[in-house]
Every structure is written in structure tokens, then in C-alpha cells.
Predicted model as a PDB file, atoms N, CA, C, CB and O in Angstrom, pLDDT in the B-factor column:
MODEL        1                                                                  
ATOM      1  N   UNK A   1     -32.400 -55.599 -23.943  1.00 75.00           N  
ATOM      2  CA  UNK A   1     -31.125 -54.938 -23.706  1.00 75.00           C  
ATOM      3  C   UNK A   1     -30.784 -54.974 -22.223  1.00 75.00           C  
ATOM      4  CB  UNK A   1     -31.162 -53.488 -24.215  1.00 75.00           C  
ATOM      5  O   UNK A   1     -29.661 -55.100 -21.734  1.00 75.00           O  
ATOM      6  N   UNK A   2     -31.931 -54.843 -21.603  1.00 79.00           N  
ATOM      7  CA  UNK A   2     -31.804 -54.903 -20.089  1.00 79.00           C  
ATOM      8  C   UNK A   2     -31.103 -56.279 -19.529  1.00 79.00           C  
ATOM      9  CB  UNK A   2     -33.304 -54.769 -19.454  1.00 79.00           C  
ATOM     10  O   UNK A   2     -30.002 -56.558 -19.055  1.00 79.00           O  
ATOM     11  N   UNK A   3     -32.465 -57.084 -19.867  1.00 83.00           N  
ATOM     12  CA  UNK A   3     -31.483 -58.201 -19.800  1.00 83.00           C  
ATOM     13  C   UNK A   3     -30.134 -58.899 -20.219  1.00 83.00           C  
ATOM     14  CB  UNK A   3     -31.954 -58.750 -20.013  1.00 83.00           C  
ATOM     15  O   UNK A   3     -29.717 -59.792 -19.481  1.00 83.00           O  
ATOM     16  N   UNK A   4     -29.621 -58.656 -21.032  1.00 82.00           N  
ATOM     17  CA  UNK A   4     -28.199 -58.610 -21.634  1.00 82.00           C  
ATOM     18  C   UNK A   4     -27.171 -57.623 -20.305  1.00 82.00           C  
ATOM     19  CB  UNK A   4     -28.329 -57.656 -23.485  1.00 82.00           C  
ATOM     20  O   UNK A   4     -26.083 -57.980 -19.853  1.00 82.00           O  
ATOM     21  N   UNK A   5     -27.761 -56.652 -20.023  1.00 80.00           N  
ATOM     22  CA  UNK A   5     -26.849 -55.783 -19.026  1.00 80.00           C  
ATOM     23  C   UNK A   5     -26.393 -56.711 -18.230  1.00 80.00           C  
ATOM     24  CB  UNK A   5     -27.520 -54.631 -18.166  1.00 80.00           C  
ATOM     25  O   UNK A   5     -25.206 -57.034 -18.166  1.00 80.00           O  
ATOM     26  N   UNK A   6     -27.837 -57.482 -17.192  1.00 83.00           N  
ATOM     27  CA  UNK A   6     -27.930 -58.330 -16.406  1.00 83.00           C  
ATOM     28  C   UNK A   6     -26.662 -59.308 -16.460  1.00 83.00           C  
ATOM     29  CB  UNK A   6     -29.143 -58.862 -16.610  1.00 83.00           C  
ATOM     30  O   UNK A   6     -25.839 -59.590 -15.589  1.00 83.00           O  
ATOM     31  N   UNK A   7     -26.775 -59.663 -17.592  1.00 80.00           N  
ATOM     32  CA  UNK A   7     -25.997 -61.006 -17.710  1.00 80.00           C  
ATOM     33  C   UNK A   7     -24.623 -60.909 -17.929  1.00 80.00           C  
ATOM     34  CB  UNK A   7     -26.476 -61.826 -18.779  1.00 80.00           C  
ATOM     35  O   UNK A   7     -23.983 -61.957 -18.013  1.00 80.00           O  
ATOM     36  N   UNK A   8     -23.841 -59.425 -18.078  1.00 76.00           N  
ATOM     37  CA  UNK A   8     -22.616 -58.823 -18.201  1.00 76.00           C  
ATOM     38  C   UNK A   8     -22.327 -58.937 -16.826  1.00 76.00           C  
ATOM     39  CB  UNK A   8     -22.551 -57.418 -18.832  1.00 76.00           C  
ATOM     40  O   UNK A   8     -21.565 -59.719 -16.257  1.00 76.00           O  
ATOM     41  N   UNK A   9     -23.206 -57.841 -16.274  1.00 76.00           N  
ATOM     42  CA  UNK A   9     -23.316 -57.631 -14.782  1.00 76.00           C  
ATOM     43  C   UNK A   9     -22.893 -58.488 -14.156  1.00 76.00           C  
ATOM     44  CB  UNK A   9     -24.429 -57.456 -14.275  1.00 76.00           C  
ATOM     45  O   UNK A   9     -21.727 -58.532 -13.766  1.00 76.00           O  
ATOM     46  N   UNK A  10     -23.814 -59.401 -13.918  1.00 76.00           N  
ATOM     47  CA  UNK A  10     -23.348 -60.931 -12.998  1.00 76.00           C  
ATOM     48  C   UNK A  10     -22.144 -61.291 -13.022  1.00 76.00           C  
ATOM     49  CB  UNK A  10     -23.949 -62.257 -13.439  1.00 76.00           C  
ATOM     50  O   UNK A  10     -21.379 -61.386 -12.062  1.00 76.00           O  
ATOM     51  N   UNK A  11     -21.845 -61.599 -14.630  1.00 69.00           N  
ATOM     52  CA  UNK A  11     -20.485 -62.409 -14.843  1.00 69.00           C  
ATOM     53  C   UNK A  11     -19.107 -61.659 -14.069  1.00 69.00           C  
ATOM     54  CB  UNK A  11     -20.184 -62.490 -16.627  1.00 69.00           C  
ATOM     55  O   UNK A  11     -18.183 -62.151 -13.421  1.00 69.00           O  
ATOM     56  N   UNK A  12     -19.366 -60.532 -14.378  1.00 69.00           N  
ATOM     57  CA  UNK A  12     -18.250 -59.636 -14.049  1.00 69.00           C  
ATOM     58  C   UNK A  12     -18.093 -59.601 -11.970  1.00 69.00           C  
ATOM     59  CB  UNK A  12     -18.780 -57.826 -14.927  1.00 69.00           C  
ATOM     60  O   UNK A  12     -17.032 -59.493 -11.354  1.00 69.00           O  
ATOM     61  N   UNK A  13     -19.428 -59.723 -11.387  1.00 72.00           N  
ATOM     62  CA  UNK A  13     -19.357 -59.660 -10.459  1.00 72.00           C  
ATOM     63  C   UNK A  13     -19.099 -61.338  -9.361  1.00 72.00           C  
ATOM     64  CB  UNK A  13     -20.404 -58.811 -10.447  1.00 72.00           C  
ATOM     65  O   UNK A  13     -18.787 -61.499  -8.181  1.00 72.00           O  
ATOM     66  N   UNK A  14     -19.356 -62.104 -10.258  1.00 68.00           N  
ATOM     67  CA  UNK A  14     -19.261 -63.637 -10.167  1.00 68.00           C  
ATOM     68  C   UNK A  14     -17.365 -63.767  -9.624  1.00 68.00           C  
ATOM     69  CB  UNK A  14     -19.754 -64.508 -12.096  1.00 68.00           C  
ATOM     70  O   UNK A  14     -16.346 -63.318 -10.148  1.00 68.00           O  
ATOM     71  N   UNK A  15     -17.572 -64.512  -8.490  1.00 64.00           N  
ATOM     72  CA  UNK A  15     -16.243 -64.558  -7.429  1.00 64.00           C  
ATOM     73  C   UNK A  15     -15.392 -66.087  -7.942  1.00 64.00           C  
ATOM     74  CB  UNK A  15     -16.908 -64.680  -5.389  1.00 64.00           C  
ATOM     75  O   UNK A  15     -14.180 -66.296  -7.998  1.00 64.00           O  
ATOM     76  N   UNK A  16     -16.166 -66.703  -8.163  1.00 64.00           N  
ATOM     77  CA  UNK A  16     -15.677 -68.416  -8.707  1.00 64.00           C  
ATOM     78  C   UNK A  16     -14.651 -68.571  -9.489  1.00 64.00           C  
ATOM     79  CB  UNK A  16     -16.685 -69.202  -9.572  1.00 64.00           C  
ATOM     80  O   UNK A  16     -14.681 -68.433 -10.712  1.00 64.00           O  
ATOM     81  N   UNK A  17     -13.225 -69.011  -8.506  1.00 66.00           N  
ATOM     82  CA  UNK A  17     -12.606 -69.446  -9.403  1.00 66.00           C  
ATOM     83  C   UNK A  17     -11.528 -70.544  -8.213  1.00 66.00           C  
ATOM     84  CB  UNK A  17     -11.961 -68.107 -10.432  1.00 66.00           C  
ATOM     85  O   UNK A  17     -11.989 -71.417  -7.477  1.00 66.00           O  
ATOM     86  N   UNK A  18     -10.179 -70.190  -8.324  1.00 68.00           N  
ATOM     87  CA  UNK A  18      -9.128 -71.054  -7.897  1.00 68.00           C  
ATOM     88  C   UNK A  18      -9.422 -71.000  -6.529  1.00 68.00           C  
ATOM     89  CB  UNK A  18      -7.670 -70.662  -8.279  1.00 68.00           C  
ATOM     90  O   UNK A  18      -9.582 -69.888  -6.026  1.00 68.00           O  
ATOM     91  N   UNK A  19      -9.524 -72.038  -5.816  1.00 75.00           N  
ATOM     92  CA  UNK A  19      -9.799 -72.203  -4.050  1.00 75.00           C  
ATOM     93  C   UNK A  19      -8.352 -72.114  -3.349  1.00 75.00           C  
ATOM     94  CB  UNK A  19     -10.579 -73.946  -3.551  1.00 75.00           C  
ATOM     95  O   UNK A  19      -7.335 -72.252  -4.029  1.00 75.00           O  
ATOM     96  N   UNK A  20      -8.299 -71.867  -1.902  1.00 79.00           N  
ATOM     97  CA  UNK A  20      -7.007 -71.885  -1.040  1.00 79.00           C  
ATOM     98  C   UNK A  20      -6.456 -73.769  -1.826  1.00 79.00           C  
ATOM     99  CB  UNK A  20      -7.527 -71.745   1.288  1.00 79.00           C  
ATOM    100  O   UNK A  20      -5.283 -73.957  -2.149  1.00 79.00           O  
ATOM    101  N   UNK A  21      -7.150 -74.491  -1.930  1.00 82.00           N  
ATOM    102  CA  UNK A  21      -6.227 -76.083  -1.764  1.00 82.00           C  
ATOM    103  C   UNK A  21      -5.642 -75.914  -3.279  1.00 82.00           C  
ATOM    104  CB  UNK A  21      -7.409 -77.950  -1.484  1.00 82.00           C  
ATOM    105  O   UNK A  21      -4.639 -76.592  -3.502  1.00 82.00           O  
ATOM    106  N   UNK A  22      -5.950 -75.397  -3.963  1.00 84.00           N  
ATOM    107  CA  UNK A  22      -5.511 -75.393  -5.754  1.00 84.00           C  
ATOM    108  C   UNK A  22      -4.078 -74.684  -5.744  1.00 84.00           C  
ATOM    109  CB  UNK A  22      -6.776 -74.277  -6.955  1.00 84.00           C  
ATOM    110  O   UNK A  22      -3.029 -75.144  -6.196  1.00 84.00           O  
ATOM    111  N   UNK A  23      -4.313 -73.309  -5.045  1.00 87.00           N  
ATOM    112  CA  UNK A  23      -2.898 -72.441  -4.578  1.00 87.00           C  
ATOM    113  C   UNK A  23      -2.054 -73.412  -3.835  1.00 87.00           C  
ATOM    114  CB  UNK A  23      -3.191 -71.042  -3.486  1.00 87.00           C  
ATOM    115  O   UNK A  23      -0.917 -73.749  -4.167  1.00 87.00           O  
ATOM    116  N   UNK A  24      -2.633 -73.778  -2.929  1.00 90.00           N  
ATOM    117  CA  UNK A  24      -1.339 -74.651  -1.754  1.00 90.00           C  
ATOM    118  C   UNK A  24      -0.570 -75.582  -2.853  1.00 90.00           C  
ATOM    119  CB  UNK A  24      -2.216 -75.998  -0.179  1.00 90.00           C  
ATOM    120  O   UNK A  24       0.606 -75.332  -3.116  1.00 90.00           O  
ATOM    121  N   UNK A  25      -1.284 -76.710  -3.520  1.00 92.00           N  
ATOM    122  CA  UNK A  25      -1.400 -77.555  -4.259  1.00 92.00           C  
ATOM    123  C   UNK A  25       0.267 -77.099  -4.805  1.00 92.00           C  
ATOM    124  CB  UNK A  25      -2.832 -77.525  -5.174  1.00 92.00           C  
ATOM    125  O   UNK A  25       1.361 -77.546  -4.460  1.00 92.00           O  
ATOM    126  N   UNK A  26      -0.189 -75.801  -5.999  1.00 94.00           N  
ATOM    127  CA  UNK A  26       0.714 -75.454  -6.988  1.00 94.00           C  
ATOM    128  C   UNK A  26       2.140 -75.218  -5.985  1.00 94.00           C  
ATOM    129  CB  UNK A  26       0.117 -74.034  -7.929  1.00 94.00           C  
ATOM    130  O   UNK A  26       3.275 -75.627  -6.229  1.00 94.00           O  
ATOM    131  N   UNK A  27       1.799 -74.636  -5.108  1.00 96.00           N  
ATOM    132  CA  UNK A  27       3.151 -73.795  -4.668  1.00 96.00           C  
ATOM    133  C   UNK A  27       3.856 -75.560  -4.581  1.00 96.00           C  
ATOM    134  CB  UNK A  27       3.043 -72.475  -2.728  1.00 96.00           C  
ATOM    135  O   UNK A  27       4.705 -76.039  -5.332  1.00 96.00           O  
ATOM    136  N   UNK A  28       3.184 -76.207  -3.452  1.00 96.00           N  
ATOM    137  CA  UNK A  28       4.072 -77.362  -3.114  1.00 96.00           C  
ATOM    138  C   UNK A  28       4.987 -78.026  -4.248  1.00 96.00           C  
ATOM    139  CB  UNK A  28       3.187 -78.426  -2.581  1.00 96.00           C  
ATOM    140  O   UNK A  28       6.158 -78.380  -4.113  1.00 96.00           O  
ATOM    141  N   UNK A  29       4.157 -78.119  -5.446  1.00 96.00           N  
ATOM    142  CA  UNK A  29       4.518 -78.523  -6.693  1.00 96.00           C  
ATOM    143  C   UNK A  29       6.001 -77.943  -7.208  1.00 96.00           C  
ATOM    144  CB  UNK A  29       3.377 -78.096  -7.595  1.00 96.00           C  
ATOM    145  O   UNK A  29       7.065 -78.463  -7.545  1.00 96.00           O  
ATOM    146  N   UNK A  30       5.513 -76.642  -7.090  1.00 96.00           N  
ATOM    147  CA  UNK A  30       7.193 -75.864  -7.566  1.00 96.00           C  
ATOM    148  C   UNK A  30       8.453 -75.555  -6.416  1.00 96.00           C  
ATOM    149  CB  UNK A  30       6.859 -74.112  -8.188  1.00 96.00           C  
ATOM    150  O   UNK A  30       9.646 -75.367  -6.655  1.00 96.00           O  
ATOM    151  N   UNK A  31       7.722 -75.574  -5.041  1.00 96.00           N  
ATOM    152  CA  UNK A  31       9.032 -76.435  -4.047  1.00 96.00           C  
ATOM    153  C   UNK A  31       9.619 -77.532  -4.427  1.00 96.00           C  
ATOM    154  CB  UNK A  31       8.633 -76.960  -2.735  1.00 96.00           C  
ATOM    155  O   UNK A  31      10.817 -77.437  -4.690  1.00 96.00           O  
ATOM    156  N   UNK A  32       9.177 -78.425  -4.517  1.00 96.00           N  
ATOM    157  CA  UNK A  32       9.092 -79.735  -4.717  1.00 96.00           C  
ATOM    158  C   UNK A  32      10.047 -79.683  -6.324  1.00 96.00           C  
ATOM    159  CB  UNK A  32       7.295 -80.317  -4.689  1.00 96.00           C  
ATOM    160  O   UNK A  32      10.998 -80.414  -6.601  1.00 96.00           O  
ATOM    161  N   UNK A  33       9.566 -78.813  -7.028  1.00 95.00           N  
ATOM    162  CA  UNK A  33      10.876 -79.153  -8.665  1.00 95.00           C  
ATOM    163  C   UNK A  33      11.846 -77.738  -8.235  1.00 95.00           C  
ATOM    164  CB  UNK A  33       9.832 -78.858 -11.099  1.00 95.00           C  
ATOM    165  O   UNK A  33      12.384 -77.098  -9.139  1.00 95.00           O  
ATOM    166  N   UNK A  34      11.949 -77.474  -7.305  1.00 93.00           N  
ATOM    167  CA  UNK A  34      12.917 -76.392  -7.250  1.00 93.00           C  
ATOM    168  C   UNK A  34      14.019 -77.342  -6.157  1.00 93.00           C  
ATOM    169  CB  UNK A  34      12.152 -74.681  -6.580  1.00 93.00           C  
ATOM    170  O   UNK A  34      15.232 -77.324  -6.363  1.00 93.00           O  
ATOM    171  N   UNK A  35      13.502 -78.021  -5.181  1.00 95.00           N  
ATOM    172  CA  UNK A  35      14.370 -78.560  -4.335  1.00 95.00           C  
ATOM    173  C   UNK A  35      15.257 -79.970  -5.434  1.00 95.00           C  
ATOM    174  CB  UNK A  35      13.344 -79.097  -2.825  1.00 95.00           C  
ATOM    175  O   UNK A  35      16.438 -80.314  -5.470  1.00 95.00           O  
ATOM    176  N   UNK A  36      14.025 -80.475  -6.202  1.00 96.00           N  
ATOM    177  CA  UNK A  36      14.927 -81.664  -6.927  1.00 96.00           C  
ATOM    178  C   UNK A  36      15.678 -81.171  -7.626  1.00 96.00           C  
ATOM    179  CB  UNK A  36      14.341 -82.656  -7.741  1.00 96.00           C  
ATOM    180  O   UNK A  36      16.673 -81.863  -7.843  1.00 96.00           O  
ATOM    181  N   UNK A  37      15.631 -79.847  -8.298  1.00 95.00           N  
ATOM    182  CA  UNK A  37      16.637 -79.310  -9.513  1.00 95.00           C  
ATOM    183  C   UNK A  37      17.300 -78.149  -9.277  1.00 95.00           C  
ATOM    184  CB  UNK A  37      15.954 -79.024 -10.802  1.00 95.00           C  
ATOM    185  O   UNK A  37      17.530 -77.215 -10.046  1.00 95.00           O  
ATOM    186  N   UNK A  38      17.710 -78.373  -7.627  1.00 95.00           N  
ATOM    187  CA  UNK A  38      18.273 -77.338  -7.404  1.00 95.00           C  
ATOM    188  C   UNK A  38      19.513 -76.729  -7.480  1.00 95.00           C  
ATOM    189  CB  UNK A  38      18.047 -77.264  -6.688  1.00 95.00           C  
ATOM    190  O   UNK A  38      19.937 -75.577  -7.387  1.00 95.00           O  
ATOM    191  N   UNK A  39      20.165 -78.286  -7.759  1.00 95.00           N  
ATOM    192  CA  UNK A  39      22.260 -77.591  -8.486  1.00 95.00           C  
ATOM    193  C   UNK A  39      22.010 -77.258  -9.400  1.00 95.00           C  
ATOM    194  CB  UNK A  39      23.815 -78.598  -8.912  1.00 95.00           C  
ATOM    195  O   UNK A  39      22.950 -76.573  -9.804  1.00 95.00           O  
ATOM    196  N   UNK A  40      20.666 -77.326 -10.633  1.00 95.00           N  
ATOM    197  CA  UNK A  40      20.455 -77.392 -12.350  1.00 95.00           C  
ATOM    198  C   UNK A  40      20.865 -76.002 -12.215  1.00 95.00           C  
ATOM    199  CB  UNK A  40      18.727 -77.788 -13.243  1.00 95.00           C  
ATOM    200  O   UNK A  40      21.742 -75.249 -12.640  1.00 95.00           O  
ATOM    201  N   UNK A  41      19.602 -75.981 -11.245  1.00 93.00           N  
ATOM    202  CA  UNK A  41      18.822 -74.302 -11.605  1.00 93.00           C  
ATOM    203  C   UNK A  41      20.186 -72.867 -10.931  1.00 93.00           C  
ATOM    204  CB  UNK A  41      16.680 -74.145 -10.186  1.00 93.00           C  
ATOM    205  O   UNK A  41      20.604 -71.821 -11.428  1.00 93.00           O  
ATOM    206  N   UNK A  42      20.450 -73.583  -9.647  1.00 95.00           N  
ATOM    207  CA  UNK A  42      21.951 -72.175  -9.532  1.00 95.00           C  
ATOM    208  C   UNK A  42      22.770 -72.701 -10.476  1.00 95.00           C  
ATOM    209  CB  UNK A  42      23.100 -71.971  -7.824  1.00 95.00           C  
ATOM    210  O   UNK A  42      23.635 -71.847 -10.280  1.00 95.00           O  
ATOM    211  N   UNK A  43      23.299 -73.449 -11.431  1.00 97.00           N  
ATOM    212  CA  UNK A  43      23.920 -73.606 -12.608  1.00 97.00           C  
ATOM    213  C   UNK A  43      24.080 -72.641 -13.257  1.00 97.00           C  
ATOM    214  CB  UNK A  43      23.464 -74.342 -13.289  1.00 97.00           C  
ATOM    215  O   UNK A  43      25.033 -71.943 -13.606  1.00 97.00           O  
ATOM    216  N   UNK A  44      22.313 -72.680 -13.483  1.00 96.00           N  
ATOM    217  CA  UNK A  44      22.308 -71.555 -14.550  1.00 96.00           C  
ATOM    218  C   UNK A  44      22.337 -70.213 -14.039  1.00 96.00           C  
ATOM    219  CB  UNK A  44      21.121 -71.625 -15.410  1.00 96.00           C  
ATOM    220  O   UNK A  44      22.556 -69.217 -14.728  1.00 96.00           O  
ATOM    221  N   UNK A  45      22.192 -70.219 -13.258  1.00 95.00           N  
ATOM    222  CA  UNK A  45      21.639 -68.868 -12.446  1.00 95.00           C  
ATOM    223  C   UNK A  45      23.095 -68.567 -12.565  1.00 95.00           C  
ATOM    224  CB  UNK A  45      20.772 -68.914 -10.677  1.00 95.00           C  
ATOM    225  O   UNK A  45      23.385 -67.752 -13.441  1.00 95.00           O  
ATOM    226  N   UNK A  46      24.062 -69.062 -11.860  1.00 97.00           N  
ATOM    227  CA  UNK A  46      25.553 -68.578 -12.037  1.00 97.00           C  
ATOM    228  C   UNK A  46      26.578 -68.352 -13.393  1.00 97.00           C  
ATOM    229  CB  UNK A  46      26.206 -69.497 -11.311  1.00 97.00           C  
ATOM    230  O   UNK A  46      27.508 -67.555 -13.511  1.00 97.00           O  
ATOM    231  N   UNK A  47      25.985 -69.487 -14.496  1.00 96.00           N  
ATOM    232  CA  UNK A  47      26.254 -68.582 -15.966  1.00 96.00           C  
ATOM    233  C   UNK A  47      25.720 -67.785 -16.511  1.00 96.00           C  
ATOM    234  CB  UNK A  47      26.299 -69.041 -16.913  1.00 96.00           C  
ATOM    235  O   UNK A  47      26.273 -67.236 -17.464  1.00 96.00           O  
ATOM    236  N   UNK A  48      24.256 -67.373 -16.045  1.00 95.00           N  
ATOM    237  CA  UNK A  48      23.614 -66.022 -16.662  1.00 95.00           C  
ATOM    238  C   UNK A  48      24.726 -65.061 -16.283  1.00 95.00           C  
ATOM    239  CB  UNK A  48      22.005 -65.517 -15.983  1.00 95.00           C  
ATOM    240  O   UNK A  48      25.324 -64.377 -17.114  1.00 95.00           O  
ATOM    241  N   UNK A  49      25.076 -65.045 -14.394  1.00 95.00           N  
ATOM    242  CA  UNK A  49      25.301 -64.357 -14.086  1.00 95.00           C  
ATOM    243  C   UNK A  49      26.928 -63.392 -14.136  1.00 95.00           C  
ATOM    244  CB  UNK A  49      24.742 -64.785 -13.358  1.00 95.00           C  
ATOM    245  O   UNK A  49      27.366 -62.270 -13.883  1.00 95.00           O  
ATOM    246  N   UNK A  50      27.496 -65.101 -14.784  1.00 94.00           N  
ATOM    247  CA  UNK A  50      28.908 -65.112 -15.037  1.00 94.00           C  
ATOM    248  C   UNK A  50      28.949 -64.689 -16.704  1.00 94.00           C  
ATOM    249  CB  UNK A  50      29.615 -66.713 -14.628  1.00 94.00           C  
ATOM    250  O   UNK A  50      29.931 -64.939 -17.404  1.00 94.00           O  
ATOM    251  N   UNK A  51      27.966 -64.144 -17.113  1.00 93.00           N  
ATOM    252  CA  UNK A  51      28.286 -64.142 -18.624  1.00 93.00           C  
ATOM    253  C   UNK A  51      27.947 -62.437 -18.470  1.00 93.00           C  
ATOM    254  CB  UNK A  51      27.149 -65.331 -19.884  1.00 93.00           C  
ATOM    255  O   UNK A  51      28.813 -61.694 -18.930  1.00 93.00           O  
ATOM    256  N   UNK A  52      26.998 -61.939 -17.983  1.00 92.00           N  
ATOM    257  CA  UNK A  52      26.586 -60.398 -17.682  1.00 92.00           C  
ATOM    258  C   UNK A  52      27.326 -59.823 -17.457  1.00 92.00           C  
ATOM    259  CB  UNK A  52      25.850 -60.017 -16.829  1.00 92.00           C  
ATOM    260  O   UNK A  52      27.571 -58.818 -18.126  1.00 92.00           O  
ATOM    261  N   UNK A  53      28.187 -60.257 -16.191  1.00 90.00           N  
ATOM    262  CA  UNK A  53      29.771 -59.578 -15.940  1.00 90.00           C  
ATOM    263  C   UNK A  53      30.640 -59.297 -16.735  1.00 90.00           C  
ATOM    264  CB  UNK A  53      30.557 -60.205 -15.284  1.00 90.00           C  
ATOM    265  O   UNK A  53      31.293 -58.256 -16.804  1.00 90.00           O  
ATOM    266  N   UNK A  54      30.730 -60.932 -17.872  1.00 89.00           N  
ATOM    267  CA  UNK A  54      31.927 -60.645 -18.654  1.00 89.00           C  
ATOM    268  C   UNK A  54      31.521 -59.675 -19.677  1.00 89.00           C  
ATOM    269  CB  UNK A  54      32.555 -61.906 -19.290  1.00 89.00           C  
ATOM    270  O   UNK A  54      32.288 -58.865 -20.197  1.00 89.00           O  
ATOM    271  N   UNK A  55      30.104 -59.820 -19.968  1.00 88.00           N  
ATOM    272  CA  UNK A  55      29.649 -58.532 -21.187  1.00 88.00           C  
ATOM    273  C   UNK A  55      29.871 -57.404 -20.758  1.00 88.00           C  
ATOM    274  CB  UNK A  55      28.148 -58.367 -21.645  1.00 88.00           C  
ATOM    275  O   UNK A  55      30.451 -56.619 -21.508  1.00 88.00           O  
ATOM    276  N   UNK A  56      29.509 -57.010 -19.524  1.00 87.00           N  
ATOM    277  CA  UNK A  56      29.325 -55.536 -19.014  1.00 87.00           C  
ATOM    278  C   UNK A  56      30.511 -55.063 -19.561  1.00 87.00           C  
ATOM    279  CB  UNK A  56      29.190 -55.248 -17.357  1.00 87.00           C  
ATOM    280  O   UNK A  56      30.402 -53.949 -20.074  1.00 87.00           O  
ATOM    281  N   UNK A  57      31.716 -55.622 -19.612  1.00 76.00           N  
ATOM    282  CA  UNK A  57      33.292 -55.179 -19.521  1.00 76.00           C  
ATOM    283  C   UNK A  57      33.051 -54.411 -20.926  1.00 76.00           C  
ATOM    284  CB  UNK A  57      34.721 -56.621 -19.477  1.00 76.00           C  
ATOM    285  O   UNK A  57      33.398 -53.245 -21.111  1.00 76.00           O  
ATOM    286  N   UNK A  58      32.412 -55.220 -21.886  1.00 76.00           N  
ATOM    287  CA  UNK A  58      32.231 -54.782 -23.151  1.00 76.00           C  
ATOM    288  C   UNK A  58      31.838 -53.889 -23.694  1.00 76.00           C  
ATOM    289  CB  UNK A  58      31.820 -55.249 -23.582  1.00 76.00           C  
ATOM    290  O   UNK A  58      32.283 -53.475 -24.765  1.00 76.00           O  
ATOM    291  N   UNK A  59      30.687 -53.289 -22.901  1.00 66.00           N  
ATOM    292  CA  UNK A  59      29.881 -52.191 -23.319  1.00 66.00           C  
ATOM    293  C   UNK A  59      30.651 -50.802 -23.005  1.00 66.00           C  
ATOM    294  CB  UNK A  59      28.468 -52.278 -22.584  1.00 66.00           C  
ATOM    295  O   UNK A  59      30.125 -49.727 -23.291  1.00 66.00           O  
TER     296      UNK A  59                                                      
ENDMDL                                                                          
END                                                                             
């Protein structure tokens, strides 16, 4: 049983995972599809935003 604790123990205290270059990596990635799709994306961003308005009137 002891040993079983042990082996909870560890895992839980075990630091290993995503490094600084994996983070940098990703962010660049979603600069990078935010700058290429960037009329897509305020597109939409401006009919979400143009449709909320016209609902609000509604409620």
C-alpha cells in the first residue's frame, strides 16, 4: 500500500511537460493564421457584432 502511495506521490509531484520552445512554437503559429486570415476573421467579428445590436432592439 505504501508503495502504491509512492507512486501517486511522484506522479502528482512530477514537473514534465510542455517546454518554453513548444509555447513560443504555438503562439507564432496562431500569429501567423491570425495575420493571414485577418479580413476573414474581423468579418466575422463585425457580423456577430452587427447581428447582437440588431437583436438587442428585440428583446
Amino acid at each position: 500500500m505504501k508503495k502504491i502511495k509512492n507512486i501517486i506521490k511522484n506522479f502528482l509531484v512530477e514537473e514534465d511537460g510542455i517546454g518554453v520552445v513548444e509555447i513560443i512554437l504555438i503562439i507564432v503559429v496562431l500569429i501567423g493564421l491570425v495575420l493571414i486570415f485577418k479580413k476573414q476573421l474581423t468579418q466575422i467579428v463585425n457580423d456577430i457584432f452587427n447581428t447582437i445590436t440588431d437583436k438587442a432592439g428585440t428583446v
